[in-house]
N, C-alpha and C positions, 0 to 999 in steps of 0.2 A: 813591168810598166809602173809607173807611176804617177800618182795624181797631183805633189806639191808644186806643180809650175803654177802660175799666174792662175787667176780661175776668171771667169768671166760672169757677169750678172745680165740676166737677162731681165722678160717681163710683157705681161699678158694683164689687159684690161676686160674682166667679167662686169659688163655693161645693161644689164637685164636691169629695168625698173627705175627708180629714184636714187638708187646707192649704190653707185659702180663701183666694183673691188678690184684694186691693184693686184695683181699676185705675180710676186718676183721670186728667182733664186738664182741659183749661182750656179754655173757650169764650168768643167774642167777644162784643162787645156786637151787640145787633141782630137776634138771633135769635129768632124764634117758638118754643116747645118744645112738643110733644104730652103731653099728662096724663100720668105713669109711675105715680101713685099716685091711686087712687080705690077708693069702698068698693063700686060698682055698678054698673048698665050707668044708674041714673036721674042720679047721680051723674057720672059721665062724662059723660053728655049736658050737665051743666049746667055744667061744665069744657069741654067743649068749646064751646058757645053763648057763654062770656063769652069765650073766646079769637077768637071768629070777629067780635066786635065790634073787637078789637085789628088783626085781619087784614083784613078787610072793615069799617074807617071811614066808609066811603060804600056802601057796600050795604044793599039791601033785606031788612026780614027774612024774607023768604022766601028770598034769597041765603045768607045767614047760617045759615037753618036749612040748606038744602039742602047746605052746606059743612061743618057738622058732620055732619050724618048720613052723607057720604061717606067724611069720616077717619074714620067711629068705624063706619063696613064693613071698613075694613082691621085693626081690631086684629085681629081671630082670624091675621090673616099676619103681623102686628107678633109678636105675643105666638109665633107656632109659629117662628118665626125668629128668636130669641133677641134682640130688639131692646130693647136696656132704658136706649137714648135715642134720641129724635128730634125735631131740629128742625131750621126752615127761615129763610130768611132771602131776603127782596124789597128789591130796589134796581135801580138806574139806571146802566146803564156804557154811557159813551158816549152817551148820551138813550134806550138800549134798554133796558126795564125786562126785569129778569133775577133769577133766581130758582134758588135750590139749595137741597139738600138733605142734611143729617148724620145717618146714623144709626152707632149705635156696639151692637154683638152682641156676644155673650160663645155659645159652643156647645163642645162636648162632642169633642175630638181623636175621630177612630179609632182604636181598637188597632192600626190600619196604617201607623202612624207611624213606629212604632217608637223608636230613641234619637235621633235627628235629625228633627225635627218641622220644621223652616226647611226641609232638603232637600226631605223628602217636602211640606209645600202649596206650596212651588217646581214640584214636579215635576206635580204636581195641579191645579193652574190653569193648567201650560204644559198638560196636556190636555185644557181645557175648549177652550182658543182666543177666549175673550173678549175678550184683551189683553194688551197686553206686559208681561211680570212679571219681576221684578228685584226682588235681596236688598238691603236698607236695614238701616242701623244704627242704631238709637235709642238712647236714652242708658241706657233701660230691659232692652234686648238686642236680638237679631235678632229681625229680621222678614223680611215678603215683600210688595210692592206688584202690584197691576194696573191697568192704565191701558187702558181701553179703551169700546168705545162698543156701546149693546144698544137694541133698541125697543119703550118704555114704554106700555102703557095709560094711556089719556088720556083721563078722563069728561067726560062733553058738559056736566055740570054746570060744568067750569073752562073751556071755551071759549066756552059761550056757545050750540054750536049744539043740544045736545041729543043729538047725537052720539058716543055711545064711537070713540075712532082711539087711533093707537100714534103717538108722535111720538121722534124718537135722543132719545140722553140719554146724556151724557157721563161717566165715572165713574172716580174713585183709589176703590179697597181698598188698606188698611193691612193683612196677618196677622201676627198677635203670639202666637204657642205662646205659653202659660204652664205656668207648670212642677207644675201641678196637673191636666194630662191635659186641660187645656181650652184655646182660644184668643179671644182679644178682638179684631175686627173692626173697624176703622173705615173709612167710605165717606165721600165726598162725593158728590154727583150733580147734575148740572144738565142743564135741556134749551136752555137758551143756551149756543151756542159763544161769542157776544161777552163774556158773562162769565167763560170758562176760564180766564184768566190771573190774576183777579182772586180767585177762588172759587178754584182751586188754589193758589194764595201764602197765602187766611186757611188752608185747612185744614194746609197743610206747619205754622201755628204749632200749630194741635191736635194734631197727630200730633207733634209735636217736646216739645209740654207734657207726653205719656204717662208715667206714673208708677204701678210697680206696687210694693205695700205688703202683711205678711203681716199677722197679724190682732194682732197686737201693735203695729203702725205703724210697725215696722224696714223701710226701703226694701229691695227686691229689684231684681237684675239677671237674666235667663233665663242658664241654665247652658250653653245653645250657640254 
């Protein structure tokens, strides 16, 4: 697989307070993306149906429908978890067809942050224990990574058997304080380990692309 095609720049407005922050990056080619914009839940339905033909080329429509009605049970979790992109991306590493997942959050700091917000979700994710967390330097400011592994809900619709099960699934978080009392999340996830290597090298160019802009379109750097 490969990532030099064309790449796409997206972009998410963290709107809390007096100082909305731009926050942009760049996405590869090859990626599926979930609706962000629709007037309806009839509307969505019809946004998602024509993507499930993009996704499911050789499925039945009854495949097709049962695949959109499954993403479009998760928005009310999409949307209450500040999720304001998500897409996916199907391929082949190694002859194993493998598959992952980007979403990018924007939510709301705590007041328990206080003046070092990189310390404290440092200090906050070393107490979840979901994964190994360590401070990264973007070009945009500090941040905080997690690297670690959780087990996913898995509808029987994507396997086939009918089945609900949990299957791992591998996962980097990106946290990026911005200096408007909010922070911008980004993940990766996938439930193929044969594509870890392959899926962590595209998203380190996402997270490397991060660019945050105040509402004028003068670049910002976070102040920590």
């Amino acid at each position: 697989m490969t990532t030099t095609a064309p790449a796409r720049s997206r972009e998410a407005t963290a709107a809390t307070g007096e100082r909305p922050v731009l926050v942009r990056w760049v996405m590869p080619e090859g990626f599926f993306e979930l609706p962000a914009r629709f007037e309806d839940p009839d509307d969505l339905a019809d946004q998602l149906l024509a993507l499930s033909e993009e996704v499911l080329p050789k499925g039945s429509e009854e495949m097709r429908v049962q695949w959109a009605v499954m993403v479009a049970g998760n928005y009310d979790t999409l949307i209450e978890e500040g999720v304001q992109y998500a897409g996916f991306v199907i391929t082949e590493v190694e002859g194993e067809r493998c598959s992952a997942e980007i979403h990018v959050v924007l939510r709301d700091l705590p007041a328990s942050v206080g003046d070092d917000p990189v310390k404290a979700t440092s200090k906050a994710l070393r107490s979840l224990g979901t994964g190994e967390v360590d401070r990264v330097k973007l070009a945009c400011g500090k941040a905080v990574s997690c690297i670690g592994v959780r087990q996913t809900p898995v509808s029987g619709v994507l396997t086939g058997s009918g089945t609900d099960t949990t299957m791992p699934t591998w996962f980097i978080q990106v946290h990026l304080p911005l200096p408007n009392e909010t922070v911008v999340i980004l993940e990766m996830s996938t439930p193929s380990a044969e594509g870890w290597d392959v899926f962590s090298s595209m998203f380190a160019g996402v997270v490397k692309s991060l660019r945050l802009f105040d509402d004028e379109g003068t670049p910002l750097v976070t102040p920590w």
